[in-house]
C-alpha positions in Angstrom: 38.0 60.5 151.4 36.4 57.8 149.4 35.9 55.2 152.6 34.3 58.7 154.5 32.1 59.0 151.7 31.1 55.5 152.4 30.0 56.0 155.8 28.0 58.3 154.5 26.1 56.7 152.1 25.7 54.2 154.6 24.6 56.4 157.3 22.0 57.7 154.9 21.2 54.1 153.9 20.4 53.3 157.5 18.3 56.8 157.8 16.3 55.4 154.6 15.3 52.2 155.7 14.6 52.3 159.3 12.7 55.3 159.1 10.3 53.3 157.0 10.2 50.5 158.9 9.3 52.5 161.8 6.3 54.1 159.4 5.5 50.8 158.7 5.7 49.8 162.1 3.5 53.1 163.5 0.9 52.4 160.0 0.4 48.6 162.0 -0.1 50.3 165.1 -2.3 53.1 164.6 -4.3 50.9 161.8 -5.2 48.6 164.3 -6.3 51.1 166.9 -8.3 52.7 165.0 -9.7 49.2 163.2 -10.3 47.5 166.3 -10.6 50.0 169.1 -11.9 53.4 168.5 -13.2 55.1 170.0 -12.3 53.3 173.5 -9.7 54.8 175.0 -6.6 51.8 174.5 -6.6 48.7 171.9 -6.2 45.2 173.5 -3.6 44.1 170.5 -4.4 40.3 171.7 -8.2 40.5 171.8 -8.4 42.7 168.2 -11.0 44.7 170.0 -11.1 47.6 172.4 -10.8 48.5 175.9 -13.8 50.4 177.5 -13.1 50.9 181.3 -15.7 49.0 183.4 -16.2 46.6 180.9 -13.4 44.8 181.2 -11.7 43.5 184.5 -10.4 46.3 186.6 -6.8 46.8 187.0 -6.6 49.0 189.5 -4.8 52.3 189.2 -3.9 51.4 185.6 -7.2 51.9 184.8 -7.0 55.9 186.0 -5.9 56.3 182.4 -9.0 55.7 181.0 -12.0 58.7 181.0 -13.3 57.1 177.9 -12.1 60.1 175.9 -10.4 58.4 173.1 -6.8 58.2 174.9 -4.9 56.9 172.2 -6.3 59.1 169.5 -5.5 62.2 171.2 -2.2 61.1 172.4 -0.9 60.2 169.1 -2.0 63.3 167.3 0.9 65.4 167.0 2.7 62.0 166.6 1.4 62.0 162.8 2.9 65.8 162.1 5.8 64.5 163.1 5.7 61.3 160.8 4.9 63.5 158.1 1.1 62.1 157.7 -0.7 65.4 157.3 -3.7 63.7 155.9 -4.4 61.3 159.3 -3.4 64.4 161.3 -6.4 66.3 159.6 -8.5 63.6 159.5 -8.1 62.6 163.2 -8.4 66.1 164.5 -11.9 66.3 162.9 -13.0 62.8 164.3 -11.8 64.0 168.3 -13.7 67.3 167.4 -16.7 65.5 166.5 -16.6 62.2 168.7 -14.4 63.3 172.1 -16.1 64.4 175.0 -14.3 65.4 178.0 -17.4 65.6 180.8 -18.0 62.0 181.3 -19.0 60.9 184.4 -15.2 58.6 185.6 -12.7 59.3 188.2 -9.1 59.5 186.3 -5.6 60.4 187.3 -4.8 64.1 187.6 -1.2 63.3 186.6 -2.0 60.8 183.4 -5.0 62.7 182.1 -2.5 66.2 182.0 0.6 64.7 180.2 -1.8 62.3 177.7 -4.9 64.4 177.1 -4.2 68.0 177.5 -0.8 67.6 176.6 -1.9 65.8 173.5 -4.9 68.7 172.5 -1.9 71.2 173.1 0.7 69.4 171.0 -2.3 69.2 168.6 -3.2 72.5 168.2 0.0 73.7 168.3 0.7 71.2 165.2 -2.6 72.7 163.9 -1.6 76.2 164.0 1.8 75.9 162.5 0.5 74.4 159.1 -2.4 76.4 159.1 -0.2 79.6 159.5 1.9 78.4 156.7 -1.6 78.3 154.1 -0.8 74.8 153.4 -3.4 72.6 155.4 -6.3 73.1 158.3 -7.4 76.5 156.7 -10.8 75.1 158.2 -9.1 75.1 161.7 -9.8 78.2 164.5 -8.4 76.7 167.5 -11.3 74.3 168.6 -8.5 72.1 170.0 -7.3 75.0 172.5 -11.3 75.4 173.4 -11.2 71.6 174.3 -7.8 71.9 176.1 -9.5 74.9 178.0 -12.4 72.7 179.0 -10.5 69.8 180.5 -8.0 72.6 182.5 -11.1 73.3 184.1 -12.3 70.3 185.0 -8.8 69.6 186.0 -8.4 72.4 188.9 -10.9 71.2 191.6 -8.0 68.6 191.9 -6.0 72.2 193.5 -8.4 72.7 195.9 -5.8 71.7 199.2 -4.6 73.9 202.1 -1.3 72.7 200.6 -2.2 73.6 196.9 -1.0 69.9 196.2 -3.4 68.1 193.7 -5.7 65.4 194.3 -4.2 61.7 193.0 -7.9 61.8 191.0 -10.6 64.0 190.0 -14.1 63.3 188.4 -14.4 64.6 185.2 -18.0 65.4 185.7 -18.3 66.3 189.1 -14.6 67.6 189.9 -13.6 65.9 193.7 -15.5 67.0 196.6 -19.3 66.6 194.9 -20.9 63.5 196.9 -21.2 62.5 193.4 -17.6 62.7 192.6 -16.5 59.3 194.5 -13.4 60.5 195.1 -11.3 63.5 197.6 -10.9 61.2 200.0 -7.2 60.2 199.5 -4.2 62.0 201.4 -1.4 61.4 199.7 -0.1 62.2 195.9 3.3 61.1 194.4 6.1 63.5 193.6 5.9 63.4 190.1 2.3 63.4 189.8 2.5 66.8 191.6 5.3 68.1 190.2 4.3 67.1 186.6 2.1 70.0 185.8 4.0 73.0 184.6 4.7 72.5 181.3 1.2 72.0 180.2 -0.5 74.1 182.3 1.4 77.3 181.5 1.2 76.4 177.8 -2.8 76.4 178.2 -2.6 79.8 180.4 -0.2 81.6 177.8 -1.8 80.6 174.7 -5.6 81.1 176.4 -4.7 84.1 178.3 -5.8 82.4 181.5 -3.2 82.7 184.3 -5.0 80.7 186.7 -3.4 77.3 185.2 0.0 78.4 185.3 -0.5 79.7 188.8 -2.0 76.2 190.5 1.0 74.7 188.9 3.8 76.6 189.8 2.0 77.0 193.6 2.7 73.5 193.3 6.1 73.1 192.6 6.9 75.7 195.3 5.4 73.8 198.0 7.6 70.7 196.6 10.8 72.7 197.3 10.0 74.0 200.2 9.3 70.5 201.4 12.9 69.2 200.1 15.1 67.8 203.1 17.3 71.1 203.2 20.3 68.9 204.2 20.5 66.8 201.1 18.2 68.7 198.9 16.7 65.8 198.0 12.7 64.9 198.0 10.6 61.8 198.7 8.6 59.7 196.7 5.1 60.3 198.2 3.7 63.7 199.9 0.8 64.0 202.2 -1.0 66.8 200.0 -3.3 68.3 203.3 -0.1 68.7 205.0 3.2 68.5 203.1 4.3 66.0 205.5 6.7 63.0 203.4 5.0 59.6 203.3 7.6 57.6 201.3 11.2 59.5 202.2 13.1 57.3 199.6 14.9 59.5 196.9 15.8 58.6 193.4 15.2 59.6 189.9 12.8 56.9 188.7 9.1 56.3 189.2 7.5 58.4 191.5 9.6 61.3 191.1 11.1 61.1 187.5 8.9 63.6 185.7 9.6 66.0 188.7 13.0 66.9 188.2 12.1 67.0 184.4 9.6 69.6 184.6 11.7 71.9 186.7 14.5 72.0 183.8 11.9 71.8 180.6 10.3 74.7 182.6 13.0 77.0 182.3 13.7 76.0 178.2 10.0 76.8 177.9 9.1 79.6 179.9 12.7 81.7 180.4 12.5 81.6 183.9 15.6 81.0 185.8 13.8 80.2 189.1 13.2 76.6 187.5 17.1 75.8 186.6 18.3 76.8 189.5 15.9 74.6 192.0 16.9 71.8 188.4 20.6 72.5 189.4 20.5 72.6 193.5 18.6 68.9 193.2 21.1 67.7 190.1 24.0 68.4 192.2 22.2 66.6 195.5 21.4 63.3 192.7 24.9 63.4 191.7 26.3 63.2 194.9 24.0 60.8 196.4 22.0 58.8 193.9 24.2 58.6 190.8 26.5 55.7 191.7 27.8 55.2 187.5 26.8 53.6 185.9 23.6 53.0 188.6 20.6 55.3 190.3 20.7 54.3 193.3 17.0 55.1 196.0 18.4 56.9 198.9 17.0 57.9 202.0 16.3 61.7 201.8 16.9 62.3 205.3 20.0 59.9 205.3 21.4 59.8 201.6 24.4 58.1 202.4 21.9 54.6 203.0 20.3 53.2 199.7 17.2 51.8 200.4 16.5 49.1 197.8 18.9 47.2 195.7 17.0 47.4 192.3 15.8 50.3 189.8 13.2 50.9 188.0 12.6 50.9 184.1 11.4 54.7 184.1 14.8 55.8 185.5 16.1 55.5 181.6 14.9 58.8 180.9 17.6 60.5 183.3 20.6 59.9 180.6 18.2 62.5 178.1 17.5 65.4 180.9 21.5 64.6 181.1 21.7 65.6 177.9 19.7 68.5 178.3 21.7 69.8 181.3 24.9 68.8 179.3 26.4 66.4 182.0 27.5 63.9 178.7 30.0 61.1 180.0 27.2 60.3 183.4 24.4 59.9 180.7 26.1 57.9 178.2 27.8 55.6 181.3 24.4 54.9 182.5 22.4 54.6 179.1 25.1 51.7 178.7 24.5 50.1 181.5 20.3 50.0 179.9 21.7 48.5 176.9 23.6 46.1 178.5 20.2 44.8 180.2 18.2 44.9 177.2 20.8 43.2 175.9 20.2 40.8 178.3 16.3 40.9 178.6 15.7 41.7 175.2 13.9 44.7 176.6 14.2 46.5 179.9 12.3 45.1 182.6 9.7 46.8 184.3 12.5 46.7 187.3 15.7 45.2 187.7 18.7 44.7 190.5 21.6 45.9 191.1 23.4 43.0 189.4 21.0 43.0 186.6 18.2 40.7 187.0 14.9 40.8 186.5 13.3 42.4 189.6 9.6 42.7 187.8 9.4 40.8 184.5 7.1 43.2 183.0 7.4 45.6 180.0 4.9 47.2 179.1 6.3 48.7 175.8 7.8 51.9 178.1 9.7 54.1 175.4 12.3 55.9 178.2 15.0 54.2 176.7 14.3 55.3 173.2 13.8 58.9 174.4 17.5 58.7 176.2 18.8 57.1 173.1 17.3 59.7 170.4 19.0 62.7 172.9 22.3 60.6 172.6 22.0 60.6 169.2 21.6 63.8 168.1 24.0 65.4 171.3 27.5 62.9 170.2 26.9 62.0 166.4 28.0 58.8 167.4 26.7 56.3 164.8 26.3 54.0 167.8 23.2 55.2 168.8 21.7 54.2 165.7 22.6 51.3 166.1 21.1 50.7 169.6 17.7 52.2 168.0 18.1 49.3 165.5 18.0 46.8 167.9 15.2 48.6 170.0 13.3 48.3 166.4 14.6 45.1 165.4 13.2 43.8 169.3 9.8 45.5 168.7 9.6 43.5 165.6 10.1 40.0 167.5 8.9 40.2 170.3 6.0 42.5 170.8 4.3 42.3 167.2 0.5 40.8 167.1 -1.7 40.4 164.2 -3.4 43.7 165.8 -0.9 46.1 166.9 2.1 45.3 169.5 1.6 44.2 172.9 2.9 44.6 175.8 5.8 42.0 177.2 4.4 40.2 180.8 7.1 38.9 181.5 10.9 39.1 179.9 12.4 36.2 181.1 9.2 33.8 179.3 8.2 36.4 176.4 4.9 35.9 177.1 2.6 38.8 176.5 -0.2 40.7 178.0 -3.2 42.2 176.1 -1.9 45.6 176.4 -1.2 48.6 173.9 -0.9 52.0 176.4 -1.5 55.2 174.3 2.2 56.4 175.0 3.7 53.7 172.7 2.1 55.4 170.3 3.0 58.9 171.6 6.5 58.6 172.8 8.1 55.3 170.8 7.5 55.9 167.5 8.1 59.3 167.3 11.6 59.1 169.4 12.7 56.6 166.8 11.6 58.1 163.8 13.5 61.3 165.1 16.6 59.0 165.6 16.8 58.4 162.5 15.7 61.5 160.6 17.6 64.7 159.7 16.4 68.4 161.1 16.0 69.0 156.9 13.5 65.5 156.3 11.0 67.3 159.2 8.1 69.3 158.4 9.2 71.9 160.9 12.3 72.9 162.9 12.8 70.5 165.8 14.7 72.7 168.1 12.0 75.4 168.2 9.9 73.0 170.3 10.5 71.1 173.5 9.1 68.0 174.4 6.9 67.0 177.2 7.5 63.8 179.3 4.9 62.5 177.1 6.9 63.9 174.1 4.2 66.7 173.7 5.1 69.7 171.5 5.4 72.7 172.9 7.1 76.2 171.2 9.7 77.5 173.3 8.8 80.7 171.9 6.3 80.9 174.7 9.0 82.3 177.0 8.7 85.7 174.8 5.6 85.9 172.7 2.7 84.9 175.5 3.0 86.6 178.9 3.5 84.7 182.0 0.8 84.3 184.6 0.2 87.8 187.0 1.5 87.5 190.2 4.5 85.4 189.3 6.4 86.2 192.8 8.7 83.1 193.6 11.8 83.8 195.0 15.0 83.2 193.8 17.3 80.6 195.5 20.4 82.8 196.6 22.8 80.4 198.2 23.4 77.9 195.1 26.6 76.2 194.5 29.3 77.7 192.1 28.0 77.5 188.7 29.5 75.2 185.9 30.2 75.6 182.5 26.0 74.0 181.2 24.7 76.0 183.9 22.8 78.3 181.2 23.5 76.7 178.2 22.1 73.8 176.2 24.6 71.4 175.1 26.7 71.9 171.7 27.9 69.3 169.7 31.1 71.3 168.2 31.9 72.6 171.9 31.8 69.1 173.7 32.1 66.6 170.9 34.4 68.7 167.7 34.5 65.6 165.4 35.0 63.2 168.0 32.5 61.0 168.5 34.8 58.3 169.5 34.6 60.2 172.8 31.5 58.3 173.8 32.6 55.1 173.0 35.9 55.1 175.6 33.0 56.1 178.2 30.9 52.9 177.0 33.5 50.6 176.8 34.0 50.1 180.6 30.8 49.1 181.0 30.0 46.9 177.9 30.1 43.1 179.0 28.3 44.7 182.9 25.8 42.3 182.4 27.8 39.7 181.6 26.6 39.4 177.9 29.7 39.3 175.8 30.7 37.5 172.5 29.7 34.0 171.9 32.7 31.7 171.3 32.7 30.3 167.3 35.1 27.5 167.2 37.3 27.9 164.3 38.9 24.8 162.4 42.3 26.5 162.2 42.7 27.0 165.7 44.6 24.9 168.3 42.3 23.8 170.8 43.5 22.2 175.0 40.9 19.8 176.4 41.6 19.8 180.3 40.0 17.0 181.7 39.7 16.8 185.6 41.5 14.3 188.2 44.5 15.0 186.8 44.2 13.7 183.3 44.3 16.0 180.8 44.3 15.9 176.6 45.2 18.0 174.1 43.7 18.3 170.4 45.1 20.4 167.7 43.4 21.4 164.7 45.2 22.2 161.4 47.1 25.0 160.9 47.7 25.5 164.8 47.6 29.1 166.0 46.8 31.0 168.8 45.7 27.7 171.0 41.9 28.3 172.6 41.5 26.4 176.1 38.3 24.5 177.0 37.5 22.7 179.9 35.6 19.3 179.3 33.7 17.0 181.0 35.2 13.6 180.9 33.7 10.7 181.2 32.6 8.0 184.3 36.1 6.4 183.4 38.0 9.8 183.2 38.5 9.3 179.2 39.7 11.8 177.1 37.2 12.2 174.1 37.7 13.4 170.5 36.9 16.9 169.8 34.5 16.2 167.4 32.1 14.3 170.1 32.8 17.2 172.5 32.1 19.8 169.6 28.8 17.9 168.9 27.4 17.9 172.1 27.7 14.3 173.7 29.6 16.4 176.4 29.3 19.8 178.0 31.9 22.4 176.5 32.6 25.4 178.2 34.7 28.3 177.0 37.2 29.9 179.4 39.7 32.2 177.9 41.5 32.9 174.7 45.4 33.4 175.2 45.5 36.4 172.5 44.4 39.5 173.7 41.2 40.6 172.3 40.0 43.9 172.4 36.4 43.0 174.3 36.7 41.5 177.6 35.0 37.9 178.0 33.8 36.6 181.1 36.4 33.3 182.3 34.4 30.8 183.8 36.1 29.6 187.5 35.7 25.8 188.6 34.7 24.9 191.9 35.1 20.6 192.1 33.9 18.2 194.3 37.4 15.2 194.7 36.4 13.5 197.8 34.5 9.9 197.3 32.1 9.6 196.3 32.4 12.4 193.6 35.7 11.6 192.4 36.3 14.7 190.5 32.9 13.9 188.1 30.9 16.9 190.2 32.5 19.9 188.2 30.3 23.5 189.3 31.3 26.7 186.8 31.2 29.5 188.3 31.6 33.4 187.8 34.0 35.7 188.8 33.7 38.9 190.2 35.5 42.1 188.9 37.1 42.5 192.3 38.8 40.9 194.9 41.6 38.4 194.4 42.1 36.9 191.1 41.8 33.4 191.2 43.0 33.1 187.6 46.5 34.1 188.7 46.7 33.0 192.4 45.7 29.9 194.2 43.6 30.0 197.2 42.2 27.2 199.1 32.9 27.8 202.7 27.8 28.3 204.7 25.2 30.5 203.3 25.4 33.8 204.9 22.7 36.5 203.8 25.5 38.5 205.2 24.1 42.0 204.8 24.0 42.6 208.7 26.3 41.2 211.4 28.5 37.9 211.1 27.2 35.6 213.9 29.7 33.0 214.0 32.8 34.8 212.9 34.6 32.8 215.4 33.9 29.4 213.4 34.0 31.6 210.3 37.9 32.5 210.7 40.6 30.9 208.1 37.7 29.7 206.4 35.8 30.4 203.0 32.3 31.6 203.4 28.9 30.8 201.3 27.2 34.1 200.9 23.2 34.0 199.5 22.7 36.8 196.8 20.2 39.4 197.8 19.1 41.8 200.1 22.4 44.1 199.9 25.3 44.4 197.0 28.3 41.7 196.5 30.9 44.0 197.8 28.8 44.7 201.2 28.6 41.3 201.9 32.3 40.7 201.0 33.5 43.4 203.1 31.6 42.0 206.1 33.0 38.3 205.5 36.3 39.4 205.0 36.4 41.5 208.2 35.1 38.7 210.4 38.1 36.4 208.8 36.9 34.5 206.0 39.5 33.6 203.4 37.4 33.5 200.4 33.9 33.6 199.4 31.3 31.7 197.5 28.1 33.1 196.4 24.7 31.4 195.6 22.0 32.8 193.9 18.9 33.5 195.6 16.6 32.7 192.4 15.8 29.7 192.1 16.3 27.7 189.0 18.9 29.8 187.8 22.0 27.7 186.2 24.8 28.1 184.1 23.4 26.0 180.9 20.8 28.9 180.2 22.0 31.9 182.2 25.2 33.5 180.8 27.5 34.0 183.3 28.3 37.2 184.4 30.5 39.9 186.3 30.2 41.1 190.0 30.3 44.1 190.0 31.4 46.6 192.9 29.4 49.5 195.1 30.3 51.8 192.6 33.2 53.1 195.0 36.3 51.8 195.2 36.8 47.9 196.0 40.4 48.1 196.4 40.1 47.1 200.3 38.2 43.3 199.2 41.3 41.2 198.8 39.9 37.5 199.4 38.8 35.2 196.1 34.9 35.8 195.0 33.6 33.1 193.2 29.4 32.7 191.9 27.3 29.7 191.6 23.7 29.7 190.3 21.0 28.2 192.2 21.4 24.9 190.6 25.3 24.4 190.6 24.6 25.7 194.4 21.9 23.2 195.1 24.3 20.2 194.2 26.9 22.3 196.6 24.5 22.0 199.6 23.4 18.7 198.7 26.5 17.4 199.1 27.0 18.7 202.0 24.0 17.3 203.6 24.2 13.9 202.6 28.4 14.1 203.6 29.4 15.9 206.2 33.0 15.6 204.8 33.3 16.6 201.6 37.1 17.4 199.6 37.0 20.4 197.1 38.7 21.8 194.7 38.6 25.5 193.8 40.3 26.6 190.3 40.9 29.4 188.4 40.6 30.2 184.6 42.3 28.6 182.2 44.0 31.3 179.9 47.8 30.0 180.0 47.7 27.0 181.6 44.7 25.0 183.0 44.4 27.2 186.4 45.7 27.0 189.9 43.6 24.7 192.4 43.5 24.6 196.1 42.4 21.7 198.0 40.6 21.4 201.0 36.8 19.7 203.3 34.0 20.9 204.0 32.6 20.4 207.4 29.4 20.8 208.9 29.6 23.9 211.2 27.0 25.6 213.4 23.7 27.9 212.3 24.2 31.5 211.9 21.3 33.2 213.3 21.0 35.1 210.2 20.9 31.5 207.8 17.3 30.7 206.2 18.6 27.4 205.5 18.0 24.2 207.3 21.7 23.5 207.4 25.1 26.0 207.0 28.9 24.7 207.0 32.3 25.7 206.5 34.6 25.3 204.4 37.9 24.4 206.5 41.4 26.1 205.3 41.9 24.3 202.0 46.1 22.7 201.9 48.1 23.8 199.2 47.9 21.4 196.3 48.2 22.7 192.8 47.4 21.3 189.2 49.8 21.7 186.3 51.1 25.3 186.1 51.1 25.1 182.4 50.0 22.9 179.8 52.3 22.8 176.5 52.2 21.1 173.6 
């Protein structure tokens, strides 16, 4: 009892001090906006000063955020009910009473002025209203916020003036969109989300106003969205003609571009009661799992042709899926593919704005996006598991290091460098702080009862007791979808801790544990001076150091010398020569990446050109079997399979997944299969090594070796091969119980596959059996 009590007081311990570091953190952030900024719409935390749109250098549709209404003041309102800072809250909703106007003359998003502004005067007034009811604060208050969230619905609908009833990208707050004044109502196409994106707030306005005309634009809209899905799949596409309905962009997925869609359609029915929203939620969840959801990745699909992915990278915004998982109740997807996130901010040290499919950065940028705090928080509070805090640690701990200025936080511009961009968006502010603070705060330490409210995507506050005390819209006539598929057990019900997880949290973590070195970021290695350590040394000389007390001997491979000399542990311990872990021979209860060996023998290497390279988590195991290669992109047809048979293949990375481009080798006879990354500058000093990973189905049917080489240990590959057109190598496996099996063989110039962007390919012939040392003793 007395160690449970413990984890307790430590739990609590943790809920203490984080909580005020995230105060402290918000008190930095919302100081300097309103120090340096206000009342332009967004600080720039590098500059100290604030940005007023067309005084500073456009940035394009980034910019379709600002109306010069004070963005980040109205966006972070309810944001300080939440924190428990009643006395900002009051005085910030008397300075946007006195200082916000909402008819300036500016062309803004329809989609990003709904979920920021009037989702931000709703969540406001609705804050405003609940602690004036209770006769504790805002006794002054008679709903001027609603009036203001009234005024900017109106200027809002001319962007519903389509045949479709699909919204205009942008409207002109002044002068709506087809005034000649308006300078804008020319464009044709909208994305998914930023139609489908409008329900939550717009009903809210029509039931607590008593004007149905809000509620009815919006769910006109949603209706035409389903009607439009691709009745085979039951999918939709990214972009929609909005004159028409006709798709524009027919890739599927859940991240930007359609995201908030699928949200809306199940926050819809929490908020509103109406079961014509869960069930068109459930007909498109079952279509995502089925064709997008590949665990722990979401995959784009084509919505016409699901079975085809049509990109091989995701998008940051897709971390918000795990949390509407939650909501649905769909618990071992959402925490498989919230791992997978962590494992790449892990990585990264924060998600990239988009990565691949083998986790690398696809865009650098991160612009302080809090998806991934929202999934985590949901997480949290559905499994109990203490791991979650823990991940919000680290998202805190990040924030902290690498995104705090002397005036607020700024954005990241690129994760790989660290370099930042002058950037603070209103939702870090909205979303981030109040997702963590939540993590780590119980229902009892809140000013109100959490579960009575559901969030928008822009975490917005909205009273589910709008389904029952406001009336819906007249003329609510959509039809209920008949044919569904058999209901599950979360069809109608939100998820319950004691019915999925009754004291077991440990439930989550047998989920996360396949997946928690995907990235290839595992334990770093401390050499301990009790342990036995084996220097291998190449060319068939080998040494072996023991340390006191011998136990449990760790294997290293080291880098000998110009005259094949074994060195002392200490100099390779120090650094004169390149140590590289491989394996431990005592079973550890985390999985570390081995390092494989590919070595260049033939003169005039000699053995001294020693390549690591990574292993894939399918296909044969070159640790345990010994095996014995011209840069294919190899994601369409093999060219020169004839030249290709008996012999081990160089793949490029890119362009389609490792197993695809195995599985195509392999058929057209290639024995094994090197890969080279396509970035370049990549290499093993400053990369960790990594995993391939599989399709997501079953890799059972890839037999041959996989092996992976970063750009640099692949440069000195193809170098050689151009300056020899002979060259001897070796390919070895890991070193766990002995120093590895090798396989001998040339390389040989060969002819150009048409599909090669390289100025030379080649081959590697059959390698001859020749093998090192089973087992090294001592």
């Amino acid at each position: 009892m007395s160690v449970r009590n413990d984890l307790v007081m430590l739990i609590l311990y943790i809920y203490f001090c984080y909580r005020d570091q995230i105060v402290e953190m918000f008190d930095h952030a919302y100081g300097s906006y309103m120090k340096y900024a206000y009342p332009a719409d967004e600080l720039m935390p590098l500059s100290c000063r604030g940005r007023v749109r067309g005084l500073e250098p456009n940035r394009g549709d980034i910019d379709d955020s600002l109306g010069k209404f004070s963005l980040t003041l109205v966006d972070t309102l309810d944001t300080l009910v939440v924190l428990n800072k009643l006395d900002e809250f009051e005085d910030a909703v008397r300075r946007t009473l006195r200082d916000v106007r909402l008819d300036n003359d500016v062309v803004v998003s329809v989609f990003e002025t709904n979920i920021r502004v009037l989702g931000g005067l709703l969540g406001a007034h609705v804050m405003a209203d609940m602690l004036r009811q209770r006769g504790e604060r805002m006794q002054w208050y008679r709903d001027e916020l609603l009036h203001m969230a009234k005024e900017l619905g109106h200027r809002l609908l001319p962007a519903f003036n389509t045949t479709s009833g699909l919204p205009y990208p942008r409207v002109n707050l002044r002068y709506g969109v087809l005034n000649p004044l308006s300078r804008t109502g020319t464009e044709s196409d909208t994305c998914t989300a930023c139609a489908g994106t409008m329900i939550l707030e717009f009903a809210a306005l029509s039931r607590l106003s008593g004007e149905a005309v809000f509620e009815e634009h919006a769910r006109k809209a949603l209706d035409v969205l389903w009607e439009k899905r691709q009745r085979g799949s039951d999918l939709v596409g990214t972009v929609i003609n909005i004159h028409n309905g006709d798709w524009v962009r027919r890739d599927s997925g859940v991240g930007a571009g359609i995201d908030s869609y699928y949200e809306y359609l199940m926050k819809a029915y929490i908020l509103l009661g109406d079961n014509v929203y869960l069930e068109r939620f459930n007909t498109h969840y079952n279509a995502i799992m089925k064709y997008i959801s590949q665990p722990p990745l979401l995959l784009n699909v084509h919505m016409h042709n699901p079975t085809v992915s049509v990109r091989s990278w995701m998008d940051s915004l897709l971390a918000f899926f795990p949390g509407l998982q939650v909501l649905r109740g769909d618990l071992k997807p959402a925490i498989e593919t919230h791992e997978m996130l962590y494992q790449v901010t892990k990585q990264h040290k924060f998600l990239p704005e988009a990565f691949t499919t083998e986790f690398r950065v696809h865009w650098g940028q991160h612009p302080l996006r809090p998806e991934f705090a929202e999934s985590t928080y949901y997480l949290y509070k559905a499994t109990g598991d203490p791991y979650y805090l823990r991940v919000g640690q680290s998202i805190v701990e990040k924030l902290n290091a690498h995104a705090r200025v002397p005036c607020g936080f700024a954005a990241v511009q690129d994760v790989r460098t660290g370099t930042h961009e002058d950037r603070m968006d209103s939702f870090f502010l909205a979303e981030m702080f109040k997702y963590l603070y939540l993590l780590f705060s119980e229902k009892n330490q809140l000013h109100f009862d959490i579960d009575e409210y559901i969030f928008t995507t822009e975490a917005h506050l909205l009273p589910v007791s709008l389904s029952t005390s406001q009336p819906p819209c007249r003329g609510n006539n959509t039809v209920r979808f008949s044919q569904l598929p058999t209901e599950d057990l979360f069809t109608y019900s939100c998820p319950s801790t004691q019915t999925l997880f009754p004291n077991n949290p440990s439930f989550a973590k047998t989920i996360r544990d396949s997946y928690k070195y995907l990235t290839g970021v595992g334990r770093a290695f401390h050499a301990s001076p009790d342990r036995c350590v084996c220097v291998c040394v190449f060319m068939s000389f080998y040494c072996l150091y023991c340390l006191a007390g011998q136990h449990d001997p760790v294997y290293l491979m080291l880098l000998c010398n110009s005259f094949h000399q074994c060195l002392s542990f200490n100099e390779a311990h120090e650094g004169v020569y390149r140590v590289k872990l491989v394996a431990e021979v005592t079973q550890t209860p985390e999985e570390e990446v081995v390092p494989l060996i590919v070595q260049l023998i033939s003169p005039p290497y000699l053995g001294r050109t020693v390549l690591t390279a990574g292993p894939a988590k399918f296909g044969m195991d070159l640790i345990k079997q010994e095996h014995g290669t011209s840069p294919y992109t190899a994601c369409g047809p093999i060219e020169n399979a004839q030249e290709l048979s008996g012999h081990i293949a160089l793949a490029l990375r890119g362009d389609c997944m490792f197993a695809a481009k195995a599985r195509r080798l392999q058929e057209a006879g290639a024995i094994g299969v090197i890969f080279i990354d396509h970035r370049e500058g990549s290499n093993s000093a400053e990369t960790p090594l990594f995993q391939m990973v599989g399709d997501g189905g079953s890799t059972a049917d890839i037999t041959i070796p996989l092996v992976f080489l970063f750009s640099q240990e692949g440069a000195l590959l193809t170098s050689a091969l151009e300056d020899h057109n002979n060259v001897d190598v070796l390919m070895l496996g890991g070193l766990r119980k002995a120093c590895g099996l090798a396989t001998q063989g040339s390389i040989t110039a060969s002819m150009l596959p048409a599909v090669l962007p390289f100025a030379c390919t080649f081959t590697f012939k059959s390698f001859s059996r020749r093998s090192y040392p089973e087992r090294l003793t001592n």
